[in-house]
Structures are given as C-alpha cells and as structure tokens.
N, CA, C and O of each residue as an XYZ file, in Angstrom:
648
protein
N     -29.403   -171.999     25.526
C     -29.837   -172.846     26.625
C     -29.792   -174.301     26.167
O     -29.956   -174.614     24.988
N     -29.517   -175.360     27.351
C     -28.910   -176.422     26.938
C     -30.309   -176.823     26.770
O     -31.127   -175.994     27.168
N     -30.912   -178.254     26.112
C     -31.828   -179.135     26.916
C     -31.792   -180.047     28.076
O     -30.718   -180.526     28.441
N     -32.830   -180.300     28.640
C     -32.495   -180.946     29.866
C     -31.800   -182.496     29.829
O     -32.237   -183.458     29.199
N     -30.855   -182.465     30.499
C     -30.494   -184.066     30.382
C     -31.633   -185.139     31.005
O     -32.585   -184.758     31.686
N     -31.394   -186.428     30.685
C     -32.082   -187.427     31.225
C     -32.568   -187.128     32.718
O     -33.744   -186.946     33.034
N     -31.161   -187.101     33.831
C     -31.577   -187.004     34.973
C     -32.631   -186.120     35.294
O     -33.645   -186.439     35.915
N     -32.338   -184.899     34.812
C     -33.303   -184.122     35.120
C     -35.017   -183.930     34.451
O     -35.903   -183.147     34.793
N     -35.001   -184.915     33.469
C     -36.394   -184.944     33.223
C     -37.153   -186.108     33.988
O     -38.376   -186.211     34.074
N     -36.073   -187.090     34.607
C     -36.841   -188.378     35.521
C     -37.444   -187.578     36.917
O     -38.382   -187.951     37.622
N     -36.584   -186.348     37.080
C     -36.657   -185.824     38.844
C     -37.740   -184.849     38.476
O     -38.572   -184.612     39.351
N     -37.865   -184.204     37.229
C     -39.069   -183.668     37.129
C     -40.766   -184.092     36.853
O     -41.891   -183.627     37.041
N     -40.063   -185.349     36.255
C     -41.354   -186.291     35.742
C     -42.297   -186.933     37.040
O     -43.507   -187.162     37.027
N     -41.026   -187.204     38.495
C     -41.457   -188.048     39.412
C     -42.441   -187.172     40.328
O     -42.886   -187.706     41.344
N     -42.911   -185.457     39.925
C     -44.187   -185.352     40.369
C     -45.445   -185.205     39.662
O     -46.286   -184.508     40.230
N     -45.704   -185.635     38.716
C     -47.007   -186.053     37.884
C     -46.870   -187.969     38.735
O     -47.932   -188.229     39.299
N     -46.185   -188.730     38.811
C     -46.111   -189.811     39.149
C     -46.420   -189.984     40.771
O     -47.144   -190.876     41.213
N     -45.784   -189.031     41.547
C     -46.113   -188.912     42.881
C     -48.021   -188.434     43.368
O     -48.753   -188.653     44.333
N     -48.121   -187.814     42.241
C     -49.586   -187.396     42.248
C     -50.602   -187.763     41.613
O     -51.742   -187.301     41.658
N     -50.039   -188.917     40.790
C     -50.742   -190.206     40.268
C     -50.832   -191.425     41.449
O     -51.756   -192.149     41.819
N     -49.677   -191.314     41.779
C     -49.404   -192.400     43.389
C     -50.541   -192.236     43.968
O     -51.396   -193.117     44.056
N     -50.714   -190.216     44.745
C     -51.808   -190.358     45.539
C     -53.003   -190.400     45.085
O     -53.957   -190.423     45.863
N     -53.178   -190.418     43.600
C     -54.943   -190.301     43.351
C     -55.330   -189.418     42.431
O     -56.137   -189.673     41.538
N     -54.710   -188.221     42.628
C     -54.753   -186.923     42.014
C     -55.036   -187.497     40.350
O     -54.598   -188.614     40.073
N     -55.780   -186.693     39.266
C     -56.013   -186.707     38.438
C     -55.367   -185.440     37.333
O     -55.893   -184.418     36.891
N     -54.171   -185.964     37.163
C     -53.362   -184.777     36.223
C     -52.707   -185.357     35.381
O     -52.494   -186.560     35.531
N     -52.344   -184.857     34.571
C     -51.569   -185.314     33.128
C     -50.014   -184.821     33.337
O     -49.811   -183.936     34.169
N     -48.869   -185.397     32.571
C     -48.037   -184.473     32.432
C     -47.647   -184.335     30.722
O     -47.417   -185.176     29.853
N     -47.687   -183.264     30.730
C     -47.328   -182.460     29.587
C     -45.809   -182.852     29.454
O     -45.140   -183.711     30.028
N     -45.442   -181.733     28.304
C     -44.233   -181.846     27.672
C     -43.654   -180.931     28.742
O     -44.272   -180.379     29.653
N     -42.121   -180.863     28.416
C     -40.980   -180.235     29.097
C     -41.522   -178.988     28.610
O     -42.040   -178.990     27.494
N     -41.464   -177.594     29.497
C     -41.352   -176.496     28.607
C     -39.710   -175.918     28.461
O     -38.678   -176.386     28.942
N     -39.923   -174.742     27.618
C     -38.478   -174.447     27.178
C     -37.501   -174.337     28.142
O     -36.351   -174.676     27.860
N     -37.770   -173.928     29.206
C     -36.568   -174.243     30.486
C     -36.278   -175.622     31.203
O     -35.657   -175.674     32.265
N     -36.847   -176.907     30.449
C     -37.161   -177.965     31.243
C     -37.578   -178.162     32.322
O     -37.020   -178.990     33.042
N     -38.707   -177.441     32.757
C     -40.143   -177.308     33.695
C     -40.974   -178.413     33.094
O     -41.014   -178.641     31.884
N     -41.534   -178.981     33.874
C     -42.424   -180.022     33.645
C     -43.700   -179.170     34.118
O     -43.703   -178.593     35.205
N     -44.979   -179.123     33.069
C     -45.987   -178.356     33.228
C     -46.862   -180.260     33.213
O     -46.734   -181.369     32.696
N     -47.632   -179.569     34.087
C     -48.709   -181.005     34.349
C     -50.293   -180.362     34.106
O     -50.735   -179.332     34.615
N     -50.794   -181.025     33.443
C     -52.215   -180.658     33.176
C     -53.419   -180.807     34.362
O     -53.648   -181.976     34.670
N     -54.051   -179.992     34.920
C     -54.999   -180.432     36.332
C     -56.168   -179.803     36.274
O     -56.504   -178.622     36.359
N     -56.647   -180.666     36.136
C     -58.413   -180.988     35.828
C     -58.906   -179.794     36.869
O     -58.426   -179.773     38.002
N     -59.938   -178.739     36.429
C     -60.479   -177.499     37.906
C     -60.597   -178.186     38.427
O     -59.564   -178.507     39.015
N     -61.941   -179.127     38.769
C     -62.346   -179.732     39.777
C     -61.225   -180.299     40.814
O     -61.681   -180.805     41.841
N     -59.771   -180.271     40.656
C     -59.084   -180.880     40.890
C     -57.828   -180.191     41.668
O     -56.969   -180.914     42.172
N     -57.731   -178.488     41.766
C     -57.056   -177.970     41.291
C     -56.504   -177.847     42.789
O     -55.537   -178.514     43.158
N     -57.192   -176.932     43.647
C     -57.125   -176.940     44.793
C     -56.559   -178.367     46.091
O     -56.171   -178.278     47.256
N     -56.706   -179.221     45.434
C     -56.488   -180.442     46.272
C     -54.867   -180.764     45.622
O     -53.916   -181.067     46.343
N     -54.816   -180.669     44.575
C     -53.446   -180.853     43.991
C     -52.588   -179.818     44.136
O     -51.404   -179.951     43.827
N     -53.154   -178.494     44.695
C     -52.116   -177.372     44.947
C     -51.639   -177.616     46.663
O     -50.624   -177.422     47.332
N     -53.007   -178.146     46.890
C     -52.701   -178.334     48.764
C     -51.627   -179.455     48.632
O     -50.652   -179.361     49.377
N     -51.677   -180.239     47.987
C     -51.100   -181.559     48.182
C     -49.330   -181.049     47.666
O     -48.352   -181.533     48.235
N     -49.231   -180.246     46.774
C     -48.067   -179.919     45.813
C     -47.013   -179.188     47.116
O     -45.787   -179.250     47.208
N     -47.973   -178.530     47.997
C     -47.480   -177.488     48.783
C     -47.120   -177.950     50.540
O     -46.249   -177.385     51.201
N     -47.929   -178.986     51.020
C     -47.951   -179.847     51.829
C     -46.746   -180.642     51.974
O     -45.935   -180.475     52.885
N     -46.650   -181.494     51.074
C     -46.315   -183.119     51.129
C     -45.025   -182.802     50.100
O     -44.038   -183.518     50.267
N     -44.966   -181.835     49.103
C     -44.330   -181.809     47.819
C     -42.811   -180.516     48.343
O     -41.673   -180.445     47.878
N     -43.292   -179.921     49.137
C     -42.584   -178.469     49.680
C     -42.414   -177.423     48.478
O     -41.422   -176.788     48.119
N     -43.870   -177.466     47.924
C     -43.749   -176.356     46.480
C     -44.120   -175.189     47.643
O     -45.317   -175.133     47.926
N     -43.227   -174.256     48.345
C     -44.065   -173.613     48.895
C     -43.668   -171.688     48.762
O     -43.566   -170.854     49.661
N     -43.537   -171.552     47.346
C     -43.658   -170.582     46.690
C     -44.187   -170.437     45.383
O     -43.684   -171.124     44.494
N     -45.152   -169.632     45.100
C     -46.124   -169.868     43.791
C     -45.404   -168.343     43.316
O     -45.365   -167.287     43.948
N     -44.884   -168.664     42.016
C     -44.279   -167.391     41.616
C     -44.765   -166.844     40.426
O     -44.326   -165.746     40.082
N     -45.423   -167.298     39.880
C     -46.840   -166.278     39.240
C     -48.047   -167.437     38.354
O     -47.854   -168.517     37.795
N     -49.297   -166.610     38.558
C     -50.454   -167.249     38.270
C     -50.402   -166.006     36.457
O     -50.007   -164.841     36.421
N     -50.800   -166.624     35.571
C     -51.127   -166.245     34.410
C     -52.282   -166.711     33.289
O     -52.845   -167.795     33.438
N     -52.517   -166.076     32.468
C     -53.601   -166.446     31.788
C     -53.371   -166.874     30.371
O     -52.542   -166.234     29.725
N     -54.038   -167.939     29.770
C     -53.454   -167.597     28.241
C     -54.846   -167.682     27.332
O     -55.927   -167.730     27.919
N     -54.797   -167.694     26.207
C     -56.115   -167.628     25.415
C     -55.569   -168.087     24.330
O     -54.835   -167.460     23.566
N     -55.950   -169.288     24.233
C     -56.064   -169.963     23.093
C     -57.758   -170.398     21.963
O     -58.297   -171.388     21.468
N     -57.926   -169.259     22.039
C     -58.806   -168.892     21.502
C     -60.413   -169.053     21.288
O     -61.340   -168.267     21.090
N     -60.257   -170.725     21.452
C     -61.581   -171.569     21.942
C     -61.884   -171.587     23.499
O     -62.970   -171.724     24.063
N     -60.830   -171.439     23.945
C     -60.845   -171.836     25.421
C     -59.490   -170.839     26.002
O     -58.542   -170.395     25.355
N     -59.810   -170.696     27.443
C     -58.841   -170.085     28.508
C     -58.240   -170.803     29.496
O     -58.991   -171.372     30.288
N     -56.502   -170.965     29.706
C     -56.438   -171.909     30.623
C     -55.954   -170.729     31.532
O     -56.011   -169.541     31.214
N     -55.426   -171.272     32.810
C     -54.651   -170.630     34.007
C     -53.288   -171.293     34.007
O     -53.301   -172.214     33.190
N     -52.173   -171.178     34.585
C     -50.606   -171.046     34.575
C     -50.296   -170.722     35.572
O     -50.424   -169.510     35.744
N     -49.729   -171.532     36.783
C     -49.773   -171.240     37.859
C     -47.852   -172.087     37.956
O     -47.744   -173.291     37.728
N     -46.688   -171.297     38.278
C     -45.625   -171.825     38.331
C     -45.278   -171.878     39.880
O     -45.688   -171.018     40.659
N     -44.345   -173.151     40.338
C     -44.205   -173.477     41.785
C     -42.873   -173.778     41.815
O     -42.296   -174.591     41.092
N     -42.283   -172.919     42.900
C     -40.989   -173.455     43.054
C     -40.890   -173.979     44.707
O     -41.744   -173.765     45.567
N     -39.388   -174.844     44.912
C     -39.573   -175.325     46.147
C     -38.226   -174.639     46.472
O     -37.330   -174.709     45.631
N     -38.001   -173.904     47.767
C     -37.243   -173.706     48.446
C     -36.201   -174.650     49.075
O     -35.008   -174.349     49.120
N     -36.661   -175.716     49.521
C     -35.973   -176.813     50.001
C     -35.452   -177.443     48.720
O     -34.306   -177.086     48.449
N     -35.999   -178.276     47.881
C     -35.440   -178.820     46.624
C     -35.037   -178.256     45.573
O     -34.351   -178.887     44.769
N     -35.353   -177.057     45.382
C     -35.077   -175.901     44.286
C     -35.766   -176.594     42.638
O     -35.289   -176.379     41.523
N     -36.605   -177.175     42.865
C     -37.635   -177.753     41.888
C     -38.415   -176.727     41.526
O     -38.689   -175.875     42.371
N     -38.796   -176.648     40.508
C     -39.818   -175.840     39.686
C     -40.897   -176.581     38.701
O     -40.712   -177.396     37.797
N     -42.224   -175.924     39.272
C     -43.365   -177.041     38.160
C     -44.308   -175.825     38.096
O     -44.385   -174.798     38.769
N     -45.215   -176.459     36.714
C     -45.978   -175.612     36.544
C     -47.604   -176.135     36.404
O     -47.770   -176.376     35.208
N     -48.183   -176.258     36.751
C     -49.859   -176.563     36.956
C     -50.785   -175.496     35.794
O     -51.076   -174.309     35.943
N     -51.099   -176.421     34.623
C     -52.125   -175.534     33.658
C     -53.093   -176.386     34.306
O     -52.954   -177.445     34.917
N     -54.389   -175.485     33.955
C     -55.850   -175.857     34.259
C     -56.474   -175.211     33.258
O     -56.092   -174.086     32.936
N     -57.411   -175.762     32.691
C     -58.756   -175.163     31.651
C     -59.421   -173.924     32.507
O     -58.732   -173.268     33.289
N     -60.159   -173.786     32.394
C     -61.110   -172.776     32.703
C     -62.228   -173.296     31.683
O     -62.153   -173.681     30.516
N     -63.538   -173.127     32.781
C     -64.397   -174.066     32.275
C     -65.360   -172.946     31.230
O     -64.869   -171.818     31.179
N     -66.569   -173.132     30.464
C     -67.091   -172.517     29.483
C     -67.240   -171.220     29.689
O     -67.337   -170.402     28.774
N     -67.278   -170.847     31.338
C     -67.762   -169.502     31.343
C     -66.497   -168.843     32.179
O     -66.771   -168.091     33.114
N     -64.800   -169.176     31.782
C     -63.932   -168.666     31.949
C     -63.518   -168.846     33.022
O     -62.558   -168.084     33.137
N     -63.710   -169.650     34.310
C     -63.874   -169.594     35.449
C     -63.401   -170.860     36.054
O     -63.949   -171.908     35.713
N     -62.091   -170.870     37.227
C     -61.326   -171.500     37.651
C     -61.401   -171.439     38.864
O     -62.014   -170.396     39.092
N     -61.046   -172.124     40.188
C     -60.694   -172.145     41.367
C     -59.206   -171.122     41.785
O     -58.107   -171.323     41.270
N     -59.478   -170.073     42.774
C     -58.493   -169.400     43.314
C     -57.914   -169.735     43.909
O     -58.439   -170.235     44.904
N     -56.163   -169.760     43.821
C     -54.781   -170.466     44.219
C     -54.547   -169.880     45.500
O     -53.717   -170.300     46.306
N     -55.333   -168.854     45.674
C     -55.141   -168.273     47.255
C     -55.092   -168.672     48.455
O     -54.144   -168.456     49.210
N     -56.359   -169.441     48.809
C     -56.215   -170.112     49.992
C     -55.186   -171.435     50.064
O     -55.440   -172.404     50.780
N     -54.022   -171.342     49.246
C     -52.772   -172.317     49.497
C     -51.714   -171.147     49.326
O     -50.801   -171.151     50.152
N     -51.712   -170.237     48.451
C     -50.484   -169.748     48.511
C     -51.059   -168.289     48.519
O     -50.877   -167.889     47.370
N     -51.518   -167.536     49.070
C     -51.699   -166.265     49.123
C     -51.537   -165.461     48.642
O     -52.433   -164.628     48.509
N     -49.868   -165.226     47.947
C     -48.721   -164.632     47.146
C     -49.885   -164.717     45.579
O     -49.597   -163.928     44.679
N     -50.844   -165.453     45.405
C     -51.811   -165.395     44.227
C     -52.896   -164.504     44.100
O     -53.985   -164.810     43.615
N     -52.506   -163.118     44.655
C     -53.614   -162.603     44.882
C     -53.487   -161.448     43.653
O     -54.479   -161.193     42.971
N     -52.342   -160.846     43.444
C     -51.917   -159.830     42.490
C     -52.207   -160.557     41.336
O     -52.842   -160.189     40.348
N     -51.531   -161.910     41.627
C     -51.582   -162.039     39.969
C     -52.626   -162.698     39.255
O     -52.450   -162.982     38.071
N     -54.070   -163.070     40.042
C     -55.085   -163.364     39.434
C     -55.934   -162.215     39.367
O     -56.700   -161.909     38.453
N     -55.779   -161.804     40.104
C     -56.221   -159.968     39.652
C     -55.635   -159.711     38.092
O     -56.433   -159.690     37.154
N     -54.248   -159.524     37.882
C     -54.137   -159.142     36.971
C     -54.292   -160.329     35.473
O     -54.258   -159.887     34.324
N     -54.398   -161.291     35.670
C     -55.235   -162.343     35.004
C     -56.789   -162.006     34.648
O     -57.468   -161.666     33.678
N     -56.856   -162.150     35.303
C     -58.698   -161.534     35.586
C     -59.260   -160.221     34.653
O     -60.267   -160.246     33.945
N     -58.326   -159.059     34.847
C     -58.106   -158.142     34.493
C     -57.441   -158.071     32.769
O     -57.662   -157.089     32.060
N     -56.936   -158.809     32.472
C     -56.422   -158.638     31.096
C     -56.790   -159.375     30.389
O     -56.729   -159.171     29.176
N     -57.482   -160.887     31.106
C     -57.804   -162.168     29.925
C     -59.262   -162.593     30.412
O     -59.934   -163.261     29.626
N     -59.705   -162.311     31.438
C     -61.039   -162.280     31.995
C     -61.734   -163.757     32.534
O     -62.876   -164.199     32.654
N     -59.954   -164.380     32.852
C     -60.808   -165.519     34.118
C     -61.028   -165.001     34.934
O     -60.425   -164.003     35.327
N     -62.102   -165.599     35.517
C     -62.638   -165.605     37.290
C     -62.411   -166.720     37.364
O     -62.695   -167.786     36.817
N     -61.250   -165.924     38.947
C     -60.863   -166.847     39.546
C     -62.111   -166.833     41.167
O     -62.353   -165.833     41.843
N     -62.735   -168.369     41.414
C     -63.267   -168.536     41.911
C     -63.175   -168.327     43.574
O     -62.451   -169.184     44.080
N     -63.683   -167.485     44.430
C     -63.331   -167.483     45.447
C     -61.840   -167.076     45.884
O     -61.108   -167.704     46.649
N     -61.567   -165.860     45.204
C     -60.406   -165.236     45.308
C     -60.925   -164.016     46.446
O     -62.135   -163.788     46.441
N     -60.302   -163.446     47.148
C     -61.030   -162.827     48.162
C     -61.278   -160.964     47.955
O     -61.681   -160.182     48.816
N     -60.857   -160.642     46.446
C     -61.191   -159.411     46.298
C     -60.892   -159.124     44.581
O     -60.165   -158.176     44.283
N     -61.405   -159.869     43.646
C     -61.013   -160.200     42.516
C     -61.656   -159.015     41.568
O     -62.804   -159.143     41.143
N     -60.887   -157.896     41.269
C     -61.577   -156.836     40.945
C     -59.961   -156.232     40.051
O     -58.790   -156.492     40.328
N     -60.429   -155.536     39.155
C     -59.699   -154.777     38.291
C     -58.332   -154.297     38.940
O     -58.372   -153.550     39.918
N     -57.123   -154.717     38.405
C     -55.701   -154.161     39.099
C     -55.072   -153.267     38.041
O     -54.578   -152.204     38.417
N     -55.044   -153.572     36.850
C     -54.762   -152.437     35.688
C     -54.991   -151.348     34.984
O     -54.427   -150.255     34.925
N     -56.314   -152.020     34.226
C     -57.142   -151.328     34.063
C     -58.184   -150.275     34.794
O     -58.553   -150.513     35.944
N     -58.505   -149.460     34.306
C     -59.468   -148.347     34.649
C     -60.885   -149.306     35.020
O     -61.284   -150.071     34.142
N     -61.470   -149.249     36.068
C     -62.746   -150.012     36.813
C     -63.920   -149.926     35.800
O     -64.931   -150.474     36.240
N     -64.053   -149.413     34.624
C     -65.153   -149.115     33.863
C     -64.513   -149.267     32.776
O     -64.867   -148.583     31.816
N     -63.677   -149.970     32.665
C     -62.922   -150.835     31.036
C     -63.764   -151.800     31.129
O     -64.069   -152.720     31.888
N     -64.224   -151.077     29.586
C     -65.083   -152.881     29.038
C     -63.991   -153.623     27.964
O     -63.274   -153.277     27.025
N     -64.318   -154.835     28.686
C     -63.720   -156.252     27.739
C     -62.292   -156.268     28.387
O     -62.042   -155.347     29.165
N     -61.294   -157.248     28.143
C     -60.825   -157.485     28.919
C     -59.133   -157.746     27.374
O     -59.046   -158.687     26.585
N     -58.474   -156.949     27.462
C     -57.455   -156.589     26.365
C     -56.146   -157.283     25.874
O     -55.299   -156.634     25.260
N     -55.969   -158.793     26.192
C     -55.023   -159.549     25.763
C     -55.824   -160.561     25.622
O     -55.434   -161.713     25.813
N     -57.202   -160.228     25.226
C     -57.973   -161.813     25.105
C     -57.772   -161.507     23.011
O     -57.423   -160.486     22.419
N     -58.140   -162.763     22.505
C     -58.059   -162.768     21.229
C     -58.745   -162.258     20.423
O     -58.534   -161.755     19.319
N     -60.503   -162.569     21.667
C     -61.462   -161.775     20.663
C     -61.366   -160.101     20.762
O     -62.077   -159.370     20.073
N     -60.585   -159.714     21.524
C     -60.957   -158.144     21.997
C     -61.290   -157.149     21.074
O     -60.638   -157.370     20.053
N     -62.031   -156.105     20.938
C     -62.226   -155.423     20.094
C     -61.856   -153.845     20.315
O     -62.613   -153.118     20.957
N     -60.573   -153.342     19.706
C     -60.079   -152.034     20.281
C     -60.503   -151.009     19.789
O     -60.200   -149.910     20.253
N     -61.419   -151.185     18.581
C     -62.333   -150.074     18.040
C     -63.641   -150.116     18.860
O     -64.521   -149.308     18.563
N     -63.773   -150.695     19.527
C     -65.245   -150.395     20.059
C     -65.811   -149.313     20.662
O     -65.267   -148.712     21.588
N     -67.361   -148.893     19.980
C     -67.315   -147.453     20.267
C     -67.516   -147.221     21.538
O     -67.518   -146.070     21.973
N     -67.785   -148.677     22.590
C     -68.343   -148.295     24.025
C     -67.185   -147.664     25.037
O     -67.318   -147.416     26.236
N     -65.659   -147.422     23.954
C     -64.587   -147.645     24.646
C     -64.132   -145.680     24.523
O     -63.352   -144.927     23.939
N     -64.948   -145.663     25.248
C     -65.074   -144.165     25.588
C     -63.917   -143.516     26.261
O     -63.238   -142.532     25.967
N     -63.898   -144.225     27.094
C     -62.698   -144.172     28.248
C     -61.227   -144.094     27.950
O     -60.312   -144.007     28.768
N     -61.151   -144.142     26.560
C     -59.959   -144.101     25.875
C     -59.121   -142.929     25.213
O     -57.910   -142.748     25.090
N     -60.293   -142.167     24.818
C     -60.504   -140.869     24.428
C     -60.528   -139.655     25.269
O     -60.524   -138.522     24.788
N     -60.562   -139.993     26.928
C     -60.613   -138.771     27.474
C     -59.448   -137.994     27.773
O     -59.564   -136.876     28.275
C-alpha cells in the first residue's frame, strides 16, 4: 500500500478544520495506515460532532463502532464514510473513568450491533444506546474478554466448563 499523497492528506485534514471552523472541539490525529484521518473528540462532545459530521459533512454511513484498551484507559472507534464524497474518517473518543461514552445511535442507527458487541467484549457503556446488553457472549459471562485486565482462570468462570 502506497502512502497518501499530499492532495489527499489536505482533503482529509479539511475536516478536523471544518469542525474547528464551527466550534467543535476535536483534535486531529495522525493519518492511519490507510490514510484515514482519525480526529480525537472530547465525550462531552461526541454526539454534536457526529450530528454535525452527518448533517452538514454527508458522513452518512457509520461502518463500525469498536473498542480498544489501552490499558489505563478505554477509547471508542467509530469509522464514517460518505456516499456522496467517498471520504472516510474516523472519530476516537476516551471513555471516561468508569468506561462510559455517549451512544452513536441516535445519528446513525447502523451503531447498534456494534456497540453491543463493544460493550460485550471490552466493557464500554455506551450511554443511552437503546438496548445495550450482551450480543456474544453468554448473558451470565463475567468480565468482559478482550479487555487487558481479563482474567481467564477465574474460578467464577463456571460457565466455561459446562
């Protein structure tokens, strides 16, 4: 895979700048390996910058929400593509001390599987998601199994054995 040329990191750069224009409070990050421009967005923030991304921006396909664990902390990964421009961006957000983020749902709906299965494997709650309950796992799995601390000997993990 090539790296991205110039042009294409100015046309990707110009929405962290468009959303600095309106107010919005986000960072932009580095290129990731496909030359996606991932922009950093504050929770408090998250929802207004997804309305705005999806509105005004024509991001109006969210093609998967994910979790990562970096060990101190949990962010969310939410990638957007546009149908009309064929642009692709990606929106990280923290997750604040007690794992817990604003749900991408009420802008893009299509976020419903995959904060479930976020939820379910790395153990954000996503806030006001409208049925945010176990999609993988067995409903009486304790701990949550691609997080860092997880513990796969644990004896409460009964459910493993049957």
């Amino acid at each position: 895979m090539n790296a991205p040329d110039a042009d294409a990191l100015s046309i990707s750069a110009s929405y962290a700048a468009r959303l600095a224009d309106a107010g919005f409070p986000v960072e932009s990050s580095a290129l990731d390996a496909c030359g996606v421009e991932m922009l950093d967005v504050r929770a408090d923030a998250l929802l207004a910058v997804a309305t705005f991304l999806r509105d005004v921006c024509q991001f109006d396909l969210l093609l998967s929400v994910s979790g990562v664990d970096r060990s101190d902390y949990r962010e969310s990964l939410a990638h957007l593509y546009s149908l009309d421009t064929h642009d692709t961006l990606c929106l990280r957000t923290r997750a604040d001390d007690a794992d817990r983020v604003d749900s991408l749902t009420p802008v893009w709906p299509a976020a419903d599987w995959h904060e479930r299965e976020s939820y379910d494997l790395m153990g954000i709650v996503y806030e006001g998601h409208p049925d945010l309950r176990r999609i993988l796992m067995p409903a009486d799995w304790i701990g949550h199994p691609l997080r860092k601390d997880y513990v796969e000997n644990d004896p409460r993990l009964v459910w493993n054995h049957r």
